[in-house]
GUTORLUM-536685 format. One record per residue: x, y, z of N, C-alpha, C in turn. Coordinates in steps of 0.1 Angstrom, whole numbers, plus 5000, padded with zeros to 4 digits. Atoms other than C-alpha are relative to their C-alpha. Layout:
<recs>
XYZXYZXYZ ...
</recs>
This chain:
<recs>
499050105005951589031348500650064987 499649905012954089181323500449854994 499750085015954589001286501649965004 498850045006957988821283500349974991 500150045013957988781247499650154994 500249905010958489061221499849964984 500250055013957289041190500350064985 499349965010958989081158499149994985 500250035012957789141120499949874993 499350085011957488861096500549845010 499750154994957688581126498750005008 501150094992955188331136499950025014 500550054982953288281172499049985002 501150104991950988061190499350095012 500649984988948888261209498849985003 501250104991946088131231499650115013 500249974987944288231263498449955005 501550094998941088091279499550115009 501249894989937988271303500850015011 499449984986938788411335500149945008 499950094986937288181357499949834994 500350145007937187871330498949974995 501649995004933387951321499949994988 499949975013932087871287499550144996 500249865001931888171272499449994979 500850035021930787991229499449905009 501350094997927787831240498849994992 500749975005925887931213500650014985 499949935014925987971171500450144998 499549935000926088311177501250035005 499149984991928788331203501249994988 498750075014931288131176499650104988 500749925014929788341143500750155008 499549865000930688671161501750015005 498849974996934188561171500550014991 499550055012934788401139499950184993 499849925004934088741127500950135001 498849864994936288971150501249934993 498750025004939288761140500250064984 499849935016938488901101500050155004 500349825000937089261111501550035007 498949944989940089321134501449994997 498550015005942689221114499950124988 499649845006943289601099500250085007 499349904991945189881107499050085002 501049934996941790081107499249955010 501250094989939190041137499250014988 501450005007936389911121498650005010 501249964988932790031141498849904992 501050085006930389741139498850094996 501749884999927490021145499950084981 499949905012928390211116499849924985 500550095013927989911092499050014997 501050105000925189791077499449935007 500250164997923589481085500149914995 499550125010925289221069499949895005 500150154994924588861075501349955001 498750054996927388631087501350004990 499150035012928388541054500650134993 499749895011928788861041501250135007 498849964996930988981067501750014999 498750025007933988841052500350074986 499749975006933789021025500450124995 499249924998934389321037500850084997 498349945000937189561025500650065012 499549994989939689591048501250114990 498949945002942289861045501649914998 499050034999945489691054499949875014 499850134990945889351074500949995012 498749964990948689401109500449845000 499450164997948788991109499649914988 500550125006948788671088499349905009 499750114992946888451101499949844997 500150125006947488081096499249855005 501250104994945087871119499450055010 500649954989942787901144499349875005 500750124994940687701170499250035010 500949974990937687791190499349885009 500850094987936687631225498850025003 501249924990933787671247500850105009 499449904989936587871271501050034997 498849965005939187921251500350014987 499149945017941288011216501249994998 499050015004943987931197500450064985 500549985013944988131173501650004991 498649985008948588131149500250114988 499949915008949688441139501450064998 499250005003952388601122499550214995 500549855000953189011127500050054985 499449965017953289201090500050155006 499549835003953489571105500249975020 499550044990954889671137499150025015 501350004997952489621168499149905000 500950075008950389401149499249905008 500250124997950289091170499050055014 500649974989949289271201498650114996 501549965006946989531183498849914991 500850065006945089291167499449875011 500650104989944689071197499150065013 501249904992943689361218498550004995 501249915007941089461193498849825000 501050155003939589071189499549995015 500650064985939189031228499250125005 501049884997937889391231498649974987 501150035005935189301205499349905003 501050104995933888981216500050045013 500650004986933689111255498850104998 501449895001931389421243499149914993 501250115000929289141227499449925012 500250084988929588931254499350075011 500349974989929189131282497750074998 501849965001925389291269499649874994 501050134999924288941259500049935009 500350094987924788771289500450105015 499649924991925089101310500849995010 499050044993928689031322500350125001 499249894996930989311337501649975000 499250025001934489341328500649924987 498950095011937289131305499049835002 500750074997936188831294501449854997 499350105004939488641284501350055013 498849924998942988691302500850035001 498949855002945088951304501549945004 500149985013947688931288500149844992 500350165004947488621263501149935000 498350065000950188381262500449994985 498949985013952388341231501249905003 498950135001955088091218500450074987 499649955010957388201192500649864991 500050105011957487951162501350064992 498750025004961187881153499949994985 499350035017961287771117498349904997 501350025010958687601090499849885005 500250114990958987241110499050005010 500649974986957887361141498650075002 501049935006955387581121499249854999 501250125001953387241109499849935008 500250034987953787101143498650085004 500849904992952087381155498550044997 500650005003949787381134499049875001 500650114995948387051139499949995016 500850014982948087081176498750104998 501449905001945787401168499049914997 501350045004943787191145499449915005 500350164994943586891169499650035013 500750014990942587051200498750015007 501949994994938687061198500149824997 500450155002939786641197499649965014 501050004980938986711236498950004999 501850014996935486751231499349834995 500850135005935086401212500949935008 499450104991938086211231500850095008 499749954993938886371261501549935008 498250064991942486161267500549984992 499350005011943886201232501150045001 498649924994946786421246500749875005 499750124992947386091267500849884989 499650095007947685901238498949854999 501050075000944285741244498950014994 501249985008941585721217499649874995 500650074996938785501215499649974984 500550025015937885541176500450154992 499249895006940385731157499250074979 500949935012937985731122498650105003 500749934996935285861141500850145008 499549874997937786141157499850084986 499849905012938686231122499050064994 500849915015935586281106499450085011 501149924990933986501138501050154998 498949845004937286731132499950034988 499849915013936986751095498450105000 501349955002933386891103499850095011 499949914996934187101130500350124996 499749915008933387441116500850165011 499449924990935187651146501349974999 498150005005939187551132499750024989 499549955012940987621103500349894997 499150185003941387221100498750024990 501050065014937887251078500150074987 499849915012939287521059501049924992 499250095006942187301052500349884997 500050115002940787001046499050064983 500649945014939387231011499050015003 501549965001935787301023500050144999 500249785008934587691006499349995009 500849894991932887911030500650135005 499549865000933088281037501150005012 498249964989935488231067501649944996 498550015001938288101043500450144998 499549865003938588511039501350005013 499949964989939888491076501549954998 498450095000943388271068500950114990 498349985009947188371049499249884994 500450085008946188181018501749934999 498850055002950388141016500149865015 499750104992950587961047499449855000 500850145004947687691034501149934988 499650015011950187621009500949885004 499250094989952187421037499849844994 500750145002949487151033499149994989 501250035008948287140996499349855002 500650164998947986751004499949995014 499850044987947186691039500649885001 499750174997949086391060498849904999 500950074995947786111072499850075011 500749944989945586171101500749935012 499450014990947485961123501550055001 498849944993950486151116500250165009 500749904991948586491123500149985016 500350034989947886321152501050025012 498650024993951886241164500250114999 499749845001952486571151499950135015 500549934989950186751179500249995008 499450084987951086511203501450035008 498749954996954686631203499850155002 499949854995953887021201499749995016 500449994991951986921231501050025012 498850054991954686791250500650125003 499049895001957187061243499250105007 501049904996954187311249500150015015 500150024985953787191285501549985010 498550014995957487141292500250165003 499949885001957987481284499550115009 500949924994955287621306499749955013 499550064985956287391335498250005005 500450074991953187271340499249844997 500250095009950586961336498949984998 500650005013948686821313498550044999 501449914998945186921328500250155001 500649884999946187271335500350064985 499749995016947487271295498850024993 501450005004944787401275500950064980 
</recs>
């Protein structure tokens, strides 16, 4: 499958991709803790060799020095079978070298802890190019709103059963960048563009969040001609 989307310096994009065959693949604390970590280690123009480290605990992986960063990134969102992540290139390459390098380090995890063979996401990921700063907080709120599938699985629909109880399950989901940017400290705010949090020193309301993601969705699935179950 060849890329249709080239990617430019200095502009945003939505890229995503889920498991091969739809299998969870974060099923575990670890599973999430070592993804959470490629998305930091991997954003540098140097390879960094886990082997050759230390042994640093979770927390202390973020603190890391990194040579030089190839992407900003400004949210993220981990599934059981999938990822979302928003990134923006800063050298040239970037988007694709740093996406290779995250999916090539969680499958050599993956594959010797659950002795799998092969890729474990796929090839190549999809991508959406983010037009302007609008469409940017759009976008951003659908990232942060789509682990609202695991508590109401017909929110996309426009159907939720107890919108205070969604909110507080997302502000405490620690697998988005919605808990980073709802101001909770922990070592994986290293992982974000501190400029792009700058978007939302005040967050909305939550039910506008809500409309917000609701439209990316739309457009999202328009776009990609298809529906709303094969939309992830």
């Amino acid at each position: 499958m060849i890329r249709k989307i080239n990617f430019a310096p200095n502009e945003w994009y939505h890229c995503y991709t889920r498991s091969i065959d739809k299998r969870p693949v974060f099923t575990t604390l670890q599973d999430y803790n070592r993804f959470l970590e490629a998305l930091y280690l991997s954003n540098d123009v140097k390879p960094i060799e886990r082997s050759s480290l230390y042994n640093p605990s979770h927390a202390d992986f973020f603190e890391l020095e990194r040579y030089r960063p190839v992407v900003a990134i400004g949210a993220f969102s981990i599934m059981p079978n999938h990822f979302h992540i928003l990134i923006k290139e800063l050298v040239e390459g970037g988007v694709t070298k740093f996406m290779r390098k995250v999916g090539t380090s969680f499958a050599m995890y993956f594959n010797v802890k659950y002795e799998h063979v092969g890729n474990v996401f796929i090839k190549p990921f999809r991508s959406k190019h983010i037009r302007d700063d609008r469409y940017l907080k759009r976008v951003i709120q659908y990232i942060h709103l789509n682990a609202a599938e695991l508590f109401e699985p017909e929110w996309k629909q426009g159907s939720i059963r107890n919108i205070q109880s969604l909110e507080k399950r997302l502000r405490a989901y620690r697998y988005s960048s919605f808990f980073d940017y709802c101001g909770e400290k922990r070592p994986e705010n290293s992982i974000l563009d501190p400029k792009t949090k700058t978007l939302f020193d005040d967050l909305p309301p939550f039910q506008n969040i809500l409309e917000e993601a609701a439209m990316y969705y739309q457009d999202l699935s328009i776009s990609r001609g298809v529906t709303s179950r094969d939309s992830r």
